[in-house]
C-alpha positions, 0 to 999 in steps of 0.5 A: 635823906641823902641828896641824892636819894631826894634828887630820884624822887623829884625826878620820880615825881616830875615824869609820874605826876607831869610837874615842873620844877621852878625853884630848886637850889638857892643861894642864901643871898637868893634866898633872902631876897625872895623871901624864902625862910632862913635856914631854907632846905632850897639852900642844901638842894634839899627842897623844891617847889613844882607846879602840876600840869595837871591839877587833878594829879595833886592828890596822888603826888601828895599821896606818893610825897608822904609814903616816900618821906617828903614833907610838902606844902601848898602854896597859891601857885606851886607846891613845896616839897623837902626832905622831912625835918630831921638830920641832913645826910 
């Protein structure tokens, strides 16, 4: 998935599904120091992590995630959404 093919769908996904985007592009060393993963998909602007307006709108936003190639994951206080592992365009 291209960069730009991802940065549509977060755009699709925040005026759809009333989201907030609150961590995009990170550096490594921002990343380090808030305990993101090595190798971080927010560091290829690749990855996001969003939090709904409103909650009842999560299972449609997880629906439209896997029918458009995003892999996400719930977390406490947001959700994280990335390309699907595999090859960088």
């Amino acid at each position: 998935m291209r960069i730009s093919e991802f940065l549509y769908l977060v755009l699709v996904i925040c005026f759809k599904f009333d989201c907030s985007v609150t961590s995009w592009i990170r550096t490594k060393k921002h990343n380090r120091n808030i305990g993101g993963k090595k190798g971080s998909l927010h560091t290829l602007g690749l990855a996001v992590d969003i939090v709904l307006d409103n909650p009842d709108k999560r299972e449609d936003l997880l629906e439209f995630c896997h029918e458009n190639g995003l892999h996400y994951y719930i977390e406490p206080d947001h959700i994280h959404i990335q390309k699907r592992p595999g090859k960088v365009n």
